[in-house]
N, C-alpha and C positions, 0 to 999 in steps of 0.2 A: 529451953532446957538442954536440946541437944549442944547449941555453943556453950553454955555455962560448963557440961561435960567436958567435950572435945578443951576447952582452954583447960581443964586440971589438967587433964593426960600428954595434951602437946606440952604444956609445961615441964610436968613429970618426966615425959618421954626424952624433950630434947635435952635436963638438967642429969636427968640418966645415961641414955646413951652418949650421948655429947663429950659426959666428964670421963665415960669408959673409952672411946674413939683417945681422948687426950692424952687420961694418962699411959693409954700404949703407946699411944704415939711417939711421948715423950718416956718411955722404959725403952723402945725401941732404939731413939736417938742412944741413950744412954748407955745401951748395950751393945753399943759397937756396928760396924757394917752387914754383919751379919744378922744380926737381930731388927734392923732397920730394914734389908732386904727382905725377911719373911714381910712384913708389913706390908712394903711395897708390894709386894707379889700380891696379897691376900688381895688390896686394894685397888693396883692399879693394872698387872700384868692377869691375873684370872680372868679370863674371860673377858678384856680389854678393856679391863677396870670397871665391868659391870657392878661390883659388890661396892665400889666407892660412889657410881652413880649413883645407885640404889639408897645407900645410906645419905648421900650428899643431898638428894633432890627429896627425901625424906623429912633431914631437917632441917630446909629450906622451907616445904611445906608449913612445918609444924610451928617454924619461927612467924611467918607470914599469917599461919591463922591464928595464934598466941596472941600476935602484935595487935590483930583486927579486932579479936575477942575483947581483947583488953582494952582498947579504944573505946570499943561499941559500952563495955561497962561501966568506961568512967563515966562519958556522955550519961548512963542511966542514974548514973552516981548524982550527976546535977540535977537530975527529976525530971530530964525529958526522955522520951524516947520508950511512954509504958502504954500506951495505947497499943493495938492488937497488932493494925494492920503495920502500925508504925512500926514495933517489938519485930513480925515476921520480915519486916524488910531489909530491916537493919542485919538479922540472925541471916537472909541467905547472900548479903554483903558479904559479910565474913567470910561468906562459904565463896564468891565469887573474887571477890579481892585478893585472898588468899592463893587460887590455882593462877589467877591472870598473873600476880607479883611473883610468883613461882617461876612460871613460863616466861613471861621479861628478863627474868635474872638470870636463867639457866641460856638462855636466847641470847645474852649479852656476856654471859662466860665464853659459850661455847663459839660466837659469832667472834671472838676477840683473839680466837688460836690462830 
């Protein structure tokens, strides 16, 4: 129950914040140097771009258990995968898959500066 959740909300969340991140992103470009400099600053210069990790490694996160979620469902979709112990293994998958492809990805950003 708890992945069935967590997949609305990472959904929601990253289809949410994602499309608000965007379209600043791109009102920023569009309003010149100076409107794209607040941006930059909010993101990258505060605090040494703490507030773009945060949101970056967020929906990373959120993509990574989305994607897992969503695996693990279709799988249940074919009619395997409803036994207990089977269902609990698969559900802390998600949860495992999700932080490791997290850590890989941010590991292979940051390992590549």
């Amino acid at each position: 129950m708890t992945v069935s959740i967590l997949h609305r909300v990472t959904g929601s969340g990253m289809a949410t914040v994602g499309t608000l991140l965007l379209v600043w992103w791109l009102a920023a470009i569009a309003g010149g140097p100076q409107s794209y400099a607040v941006f930059h600053m909010v993101f990258a210069e505060f605090g040494k771009g703490v507030l773009g990790y945060i949101f970056g490694v967020g929906l990373t996160l959120s993509f990574f258990q989305h994607m897992a979620s969503g695996i693990r469902h279709f799988i249940l979709d074919t009619g395997a995968g409803y036994e207990l112990n089977s269902a609990k293994r698969a559900a802390m998958a998600t949860f495992i898959f999700s932080v490791l492809a997290t850590i890989a990805f941010w590991a292979f950003l940051l390992g590549a500066k």
